[in-house]
C-alpha positions, 0 to 999 in steps of 0.5 A: 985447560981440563986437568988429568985424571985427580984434578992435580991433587993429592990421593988424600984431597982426591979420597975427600972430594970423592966422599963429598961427591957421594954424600950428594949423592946420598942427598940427591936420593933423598930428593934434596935440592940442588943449592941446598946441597951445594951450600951445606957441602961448601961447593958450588952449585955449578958442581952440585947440579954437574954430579946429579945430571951423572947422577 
């Protein structure tokens, strides 16, 4: 079951997971690694390598 737009959460835990997606994003720039970012941001790196194929 896939959630609605926001995932069911709050506009706070919405605005924090999208400054966690950015700053991987900042990172994959930078050229850092997949698991690096997953483990130093506290997500999985099923998600880490999700954002950066949007990427």
């Amino acid at each position: 079951m896939r959630y609605a737009q926001g995932g069911g959460l709050m506009p706070e835990e919405q605005e924090k997971r999208e400054r966690v997606r950015l700053e991987a994003v900042e990172r994959f720039a930078r050229g850092e690694r997949s698991e690096a970012v997953a483990r130093d941001l506290g997500v999985t790196a099923r998600s880490v390598r999700r954002w950066r194929r949007a990427w």
